[in-house]
C-alpha positions as CSV (number, residue, x, y, z in Angstrom):
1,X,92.3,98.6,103.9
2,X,90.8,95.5,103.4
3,X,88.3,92.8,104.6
4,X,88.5,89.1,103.8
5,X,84.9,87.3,102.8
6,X,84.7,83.2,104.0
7,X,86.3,82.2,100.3
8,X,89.5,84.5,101.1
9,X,88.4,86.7,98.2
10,X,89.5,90.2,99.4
11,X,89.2,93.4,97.9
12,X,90.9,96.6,99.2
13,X,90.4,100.4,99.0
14,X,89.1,103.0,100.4
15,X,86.5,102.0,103.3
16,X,82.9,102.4,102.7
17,X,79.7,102.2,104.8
18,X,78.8,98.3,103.9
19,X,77.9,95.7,106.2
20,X,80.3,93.8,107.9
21,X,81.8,90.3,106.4
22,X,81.8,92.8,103.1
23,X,84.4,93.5,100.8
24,X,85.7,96.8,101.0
25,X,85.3,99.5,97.4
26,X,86.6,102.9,96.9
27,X,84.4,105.5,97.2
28,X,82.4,106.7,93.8
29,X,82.7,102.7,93.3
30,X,79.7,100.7,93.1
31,X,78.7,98.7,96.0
32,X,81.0,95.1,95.5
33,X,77.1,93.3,95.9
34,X,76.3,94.5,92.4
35,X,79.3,92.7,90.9
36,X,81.7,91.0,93.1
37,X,80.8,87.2,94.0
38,X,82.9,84.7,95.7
39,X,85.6,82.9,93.7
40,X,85.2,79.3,94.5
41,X,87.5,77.0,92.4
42,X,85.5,73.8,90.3
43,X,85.9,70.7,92.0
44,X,89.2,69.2,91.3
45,X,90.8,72.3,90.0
46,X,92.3,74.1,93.6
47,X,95.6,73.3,92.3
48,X,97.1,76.1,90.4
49,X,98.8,74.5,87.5
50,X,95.4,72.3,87.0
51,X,93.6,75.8,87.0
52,X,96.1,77.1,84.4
53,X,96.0,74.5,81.9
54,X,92.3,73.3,82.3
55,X,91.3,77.0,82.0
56,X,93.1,77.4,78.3
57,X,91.2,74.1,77.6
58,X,87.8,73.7,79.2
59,X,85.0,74.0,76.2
60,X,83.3,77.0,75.6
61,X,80.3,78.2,73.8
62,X,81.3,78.5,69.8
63,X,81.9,82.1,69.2
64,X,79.7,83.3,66.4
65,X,80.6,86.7,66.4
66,X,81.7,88.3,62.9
67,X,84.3,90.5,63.0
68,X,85.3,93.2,61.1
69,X,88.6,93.3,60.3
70,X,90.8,96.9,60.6
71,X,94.4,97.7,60.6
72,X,95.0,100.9,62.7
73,X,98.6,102.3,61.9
74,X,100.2,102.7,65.7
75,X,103.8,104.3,64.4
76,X,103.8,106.6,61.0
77,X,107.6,106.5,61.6
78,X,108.0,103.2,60.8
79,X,104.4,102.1,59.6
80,X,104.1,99.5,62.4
81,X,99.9,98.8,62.5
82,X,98.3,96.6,64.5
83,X,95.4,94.0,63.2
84,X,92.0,95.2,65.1
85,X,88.8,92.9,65.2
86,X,86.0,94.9,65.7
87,X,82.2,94.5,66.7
88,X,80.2,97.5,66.3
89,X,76.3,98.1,68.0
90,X,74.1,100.0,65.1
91,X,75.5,103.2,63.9
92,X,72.7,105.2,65.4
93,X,73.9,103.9,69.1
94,X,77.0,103.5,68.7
95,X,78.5,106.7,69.8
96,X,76.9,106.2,73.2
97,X,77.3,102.7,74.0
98,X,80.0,101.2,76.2
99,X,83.3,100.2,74.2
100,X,85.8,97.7,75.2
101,X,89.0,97.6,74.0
102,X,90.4,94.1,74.8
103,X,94.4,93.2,74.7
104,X,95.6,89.7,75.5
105,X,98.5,87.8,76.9
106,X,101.6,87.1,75.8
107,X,101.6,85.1,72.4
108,X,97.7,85.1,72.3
109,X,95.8,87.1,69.9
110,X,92.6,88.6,69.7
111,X,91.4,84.8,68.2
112,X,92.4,83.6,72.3
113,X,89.4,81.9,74.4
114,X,89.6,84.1,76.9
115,X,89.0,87.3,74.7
116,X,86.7,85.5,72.7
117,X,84.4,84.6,75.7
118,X,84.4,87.3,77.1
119,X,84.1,89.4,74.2
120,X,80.4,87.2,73.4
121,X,79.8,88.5,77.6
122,X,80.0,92.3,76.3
123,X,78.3,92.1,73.4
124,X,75.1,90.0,74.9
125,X,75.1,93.5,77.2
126,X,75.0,96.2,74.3
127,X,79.0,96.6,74.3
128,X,80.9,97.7,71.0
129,X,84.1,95.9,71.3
130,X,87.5,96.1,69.7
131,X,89.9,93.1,70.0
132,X,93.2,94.6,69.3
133,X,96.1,92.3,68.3
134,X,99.9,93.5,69.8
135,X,101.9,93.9,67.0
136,X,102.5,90.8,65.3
137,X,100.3,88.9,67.0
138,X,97.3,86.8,65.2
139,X,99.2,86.3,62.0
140,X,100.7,89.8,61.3
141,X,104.5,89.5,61.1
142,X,104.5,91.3,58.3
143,X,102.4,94.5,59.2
144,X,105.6,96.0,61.4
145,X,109.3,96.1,61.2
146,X,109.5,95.5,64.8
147,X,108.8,93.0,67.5
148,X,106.3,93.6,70.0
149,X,106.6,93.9,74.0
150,X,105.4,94.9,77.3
151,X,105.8,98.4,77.7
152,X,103.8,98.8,74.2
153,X,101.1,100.8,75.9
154,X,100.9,103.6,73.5
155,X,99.9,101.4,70.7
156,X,96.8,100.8,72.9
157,X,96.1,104.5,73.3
158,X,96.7,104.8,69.4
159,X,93.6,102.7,68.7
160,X,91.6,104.2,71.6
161,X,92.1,107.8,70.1
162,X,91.7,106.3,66.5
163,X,87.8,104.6,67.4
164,X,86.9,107.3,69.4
165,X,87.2,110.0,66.8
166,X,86.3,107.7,64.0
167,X,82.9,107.5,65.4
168,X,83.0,109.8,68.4
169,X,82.9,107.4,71.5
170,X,82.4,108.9,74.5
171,X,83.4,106.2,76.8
172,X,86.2,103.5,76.4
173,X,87.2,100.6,78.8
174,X,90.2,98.8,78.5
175,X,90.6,94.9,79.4
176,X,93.6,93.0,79.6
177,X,95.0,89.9,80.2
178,X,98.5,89.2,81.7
179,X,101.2,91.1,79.2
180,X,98.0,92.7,78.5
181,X,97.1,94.1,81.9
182,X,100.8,95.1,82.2
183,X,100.0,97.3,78.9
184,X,96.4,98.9,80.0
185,X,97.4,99.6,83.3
186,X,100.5,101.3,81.8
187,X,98.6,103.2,79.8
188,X,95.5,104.1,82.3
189,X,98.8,105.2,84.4
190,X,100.1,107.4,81.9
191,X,96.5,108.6,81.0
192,X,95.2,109.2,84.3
193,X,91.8,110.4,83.6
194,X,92.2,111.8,80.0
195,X,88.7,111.3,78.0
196,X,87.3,108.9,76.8
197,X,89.1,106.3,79.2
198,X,86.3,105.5,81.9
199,X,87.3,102.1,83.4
200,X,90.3,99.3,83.4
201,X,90.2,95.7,83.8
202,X,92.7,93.3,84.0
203,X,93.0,90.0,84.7
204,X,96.2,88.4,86.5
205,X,98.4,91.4,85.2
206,X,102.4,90.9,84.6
207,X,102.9,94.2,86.2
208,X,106.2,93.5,87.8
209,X,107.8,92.3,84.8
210,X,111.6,91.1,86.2
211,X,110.0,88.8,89.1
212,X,107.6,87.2,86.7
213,X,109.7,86.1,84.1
214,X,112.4,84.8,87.0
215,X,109.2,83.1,88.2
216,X,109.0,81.4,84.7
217,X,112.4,80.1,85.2
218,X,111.6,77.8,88.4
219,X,111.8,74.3,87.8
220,X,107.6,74.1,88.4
221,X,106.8,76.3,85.4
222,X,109.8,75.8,83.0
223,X,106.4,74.0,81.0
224,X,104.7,77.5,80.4
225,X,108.6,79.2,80.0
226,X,109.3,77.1,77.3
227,X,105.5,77.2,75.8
228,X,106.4,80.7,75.5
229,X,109.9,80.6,74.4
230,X,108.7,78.0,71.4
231,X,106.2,81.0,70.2
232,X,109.0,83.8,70.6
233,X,111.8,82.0,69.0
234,X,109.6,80.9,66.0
235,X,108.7,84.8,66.1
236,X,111.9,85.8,65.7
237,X,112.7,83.6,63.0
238,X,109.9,84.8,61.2
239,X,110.7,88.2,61.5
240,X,114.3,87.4,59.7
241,X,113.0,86.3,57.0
242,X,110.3,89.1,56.3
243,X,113.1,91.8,57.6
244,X,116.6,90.3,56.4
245,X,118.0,94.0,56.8
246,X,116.7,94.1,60.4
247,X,117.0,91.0,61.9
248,X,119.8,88.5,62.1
249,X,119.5,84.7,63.9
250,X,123.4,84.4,63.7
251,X,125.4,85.0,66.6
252,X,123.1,85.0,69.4
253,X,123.9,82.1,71.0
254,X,121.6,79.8,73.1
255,X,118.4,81.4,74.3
256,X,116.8,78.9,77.1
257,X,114.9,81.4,79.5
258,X,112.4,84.4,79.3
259,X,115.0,86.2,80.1
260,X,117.7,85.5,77.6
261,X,115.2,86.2,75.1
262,X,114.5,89.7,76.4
263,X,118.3,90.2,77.1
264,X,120.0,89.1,73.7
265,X,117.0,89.4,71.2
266,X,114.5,92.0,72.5
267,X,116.4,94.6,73.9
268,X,119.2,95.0,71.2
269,X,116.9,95.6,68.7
270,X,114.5,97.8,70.8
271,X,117.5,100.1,72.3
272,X,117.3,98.9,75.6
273,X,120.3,98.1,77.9
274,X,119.6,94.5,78.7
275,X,116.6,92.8,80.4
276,X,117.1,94.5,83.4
277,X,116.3,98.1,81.8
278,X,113.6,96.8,79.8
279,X,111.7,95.3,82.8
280,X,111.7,98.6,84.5
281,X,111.0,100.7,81.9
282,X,108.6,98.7,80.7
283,X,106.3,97.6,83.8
284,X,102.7,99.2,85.3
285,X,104.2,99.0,88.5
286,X,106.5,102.5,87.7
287,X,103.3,104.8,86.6
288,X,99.8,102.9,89.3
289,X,99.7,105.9,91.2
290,X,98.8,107.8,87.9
291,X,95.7,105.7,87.1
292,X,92.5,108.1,87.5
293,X,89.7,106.3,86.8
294,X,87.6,103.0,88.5
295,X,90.3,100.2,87.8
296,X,89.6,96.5,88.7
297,X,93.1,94.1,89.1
298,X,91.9,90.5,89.9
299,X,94.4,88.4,90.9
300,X,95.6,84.9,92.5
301,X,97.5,84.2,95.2
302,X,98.6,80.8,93.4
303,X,99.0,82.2,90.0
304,X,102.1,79.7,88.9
305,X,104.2,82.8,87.7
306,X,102.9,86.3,88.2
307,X,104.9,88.2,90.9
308,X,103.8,91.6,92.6
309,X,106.7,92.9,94.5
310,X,105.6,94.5,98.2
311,X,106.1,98.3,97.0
312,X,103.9,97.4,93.9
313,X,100.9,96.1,96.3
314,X,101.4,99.3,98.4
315,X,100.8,101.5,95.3
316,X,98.1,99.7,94.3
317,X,95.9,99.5,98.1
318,X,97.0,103.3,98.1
319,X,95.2,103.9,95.3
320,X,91.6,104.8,95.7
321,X,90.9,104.1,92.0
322,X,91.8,100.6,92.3
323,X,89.6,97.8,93.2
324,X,92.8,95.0,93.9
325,X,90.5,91.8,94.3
326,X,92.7,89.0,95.4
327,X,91.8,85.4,95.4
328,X,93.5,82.1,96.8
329,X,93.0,80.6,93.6
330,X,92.2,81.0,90.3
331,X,96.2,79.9,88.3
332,X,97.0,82.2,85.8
333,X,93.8,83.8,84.2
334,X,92.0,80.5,84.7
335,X,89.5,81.3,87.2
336,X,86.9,78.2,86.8
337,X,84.7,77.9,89.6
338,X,82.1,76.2,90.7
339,X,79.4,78.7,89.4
340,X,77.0,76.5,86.8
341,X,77.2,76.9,82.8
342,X,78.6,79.8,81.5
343,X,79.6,81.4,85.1
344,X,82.4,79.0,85.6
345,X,84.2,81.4,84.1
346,X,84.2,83.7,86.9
347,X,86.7,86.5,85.8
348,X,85.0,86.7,82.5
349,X,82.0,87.3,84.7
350,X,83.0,89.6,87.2
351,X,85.1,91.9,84.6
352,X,81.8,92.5,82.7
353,X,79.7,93.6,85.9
354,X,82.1,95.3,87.0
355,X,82.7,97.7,83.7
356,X,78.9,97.9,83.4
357,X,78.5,98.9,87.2
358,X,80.7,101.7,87.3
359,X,80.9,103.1,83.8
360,X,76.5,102.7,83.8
361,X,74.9,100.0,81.9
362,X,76.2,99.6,78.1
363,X,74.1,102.0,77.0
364,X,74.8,104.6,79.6
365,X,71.6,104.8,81.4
């Protein structure tokens, strides 16, 4: 079920006792006051693709934050690891304080804006926080054998299980972003309520991977399609010269879409049987029902090339461990409102009180 509040920023689940005009939250949720504000778009920025590229721009506070540098071996068969930047609260709280693992979007790293801001957000509120690179994203080619994609989620649960025993975390949130949010909700899926998972966030998630990247192939955002295809390509050339045995360039023909690249280059050297089979296999949208513990999806109407498909919505409203907040606006994980300094970045914002509202403050209490 759902309500609509004046902005059209809806949020659906199970119904609650709240006053009218009121978002409605699953029960065992908090109540949305505590964390959910209206989305208003910043002046001049309603239109979608403005949103999108303005929001990978706009300035941000410098991030000061020193990391500490780990990488966590995600396959022993073939020694894949995965580059980790970590923040850790003093040893003697750590153990107890909320931890965020945070995954971005396809061909950021764990150096994007997006995880960087909101990485300073959950450390300001007592978070530790773990900024987990896909495999060879953020400069590390050369730490696996393989290329990296979508339905990657174990690698995710691999560095979950790794923190949590190294210093015996008791409660772990994920957050992701696009191709990230397609890889925590996986995994949350899979998972369902297996300790220490406690929460999900994710912010415009490519859960229904074959629409999106057909999406990505409309004349209007052939700009972000081939943003992305520059990235992959250059990937992939990389790859064949750390991985000559592995990888050859030859022979493949022209590669002008999302979806040539996943059909001639990613799935013959992952096993799949073309894009097709890798879209399905690899998508959220096959494993929602499974997720068990207080998930948050936020996402935009206008986003230029995310696509939920009508059964995929169904699963998600059915689900009464998902909060599904939809907005007219917001582009693709852009989300600047009208909110003054540091707010304008409302998903940031809202992903933050939201993990602190229903896993308890940072620090438990």
């Amino acid at each position: 079920m759902s309500q609509k509040t004046q902005d059209n920023t809806k949020l659906s689940g199970m119904a609650s006792n709240l006053p009218a005009g009121l978002p409605v939250v699953p029960t065992g949720s908090s109540s949305p006051q505590s964390w959910l504000t209206p989305f208003k778009p910043r002046r001049g920025l309603s239109n979608s693709h403005l949103q999108t590229i303005a929001g990978n721009y706009f300035p941000r506070p410098a991030f000061r934050l020193i990391p500490i540098a780990d990488a966590v071996e995600v396959d022993p068969a073939d020694g894949s690891r995965v580059l980790c930047h970590c923040h850790w609260q003093p040893e003697n709280v750590r153990a107890d304080r909320l931890t965020l693992v945070m995954v971005h979007g396809l061909e950021g790293s764990s150096d994007s804006r997006y995880i960087q801001g909101i990485t300073a957000r959950a450390w300001a509120a007592g978070c530790n926080i773990v900024r987990m690179n896909m495999r060879n994203c953020g400069g590390t080619d050369a730490l696996t054998p393989t290329l990296y994609h979508s339905g990657l989620s174990g690698d995710v649960g691999v560095v979950v299980r790794h923190y949590a025993q190294l210093f015996d975390l008791q409660r772990v949130a994920l957050v992701g972003y696009s191709m990230g949010g397609n890889l925590i909700l996986k995994l949350a899926g899979e998972w369902g309520n297996q300790f220490p998972l406690c929460a999900v966030a994710a912010v415009c998630p490519a859960v229904d991977l074959a629409p999106g990247a057909d999406a990505l192939h409309e004349p209007a955002n052939r700009l972000y399609e081939w943003r992305f295809l520059l990235g992959l390509m250059a990937r992939f050339r990389r790859k064949a010269k750390l991985f000559p045995g592995i990888y050859q360039t030859r022979g493949i023909g022209p590669v002008r879409s999302i979806r040539q690249f996943d059909e001639k280059i990613l799935s013959r050297y992952w096993g799949f049987q073309g894009a097709d089979d890798y879209y399905f296999r690899a998508a959220a949208s096959r494993v929602v029902e499974g997720i068990a513990v207080p998930t948050l999806i936020l996402h935009a109407q206008d986003d230029p090339f995310i696509r939920l498909l009508p059964e995929t919505r169904a699963k998600l409203l059915a689900n009464p461990h998902v909060n599904f907040v939809e907005t007219r606006h917001g582009g693709h994980c852009a989300y600047l409102s009208r909110d003054p300094g540091n707010e304008i970045h409302w998903a940031e914002a809202t992903v933050i009180r939201y993990l602190l509202a229903v896993c308890g403050t940072a620090n438990g209490s």
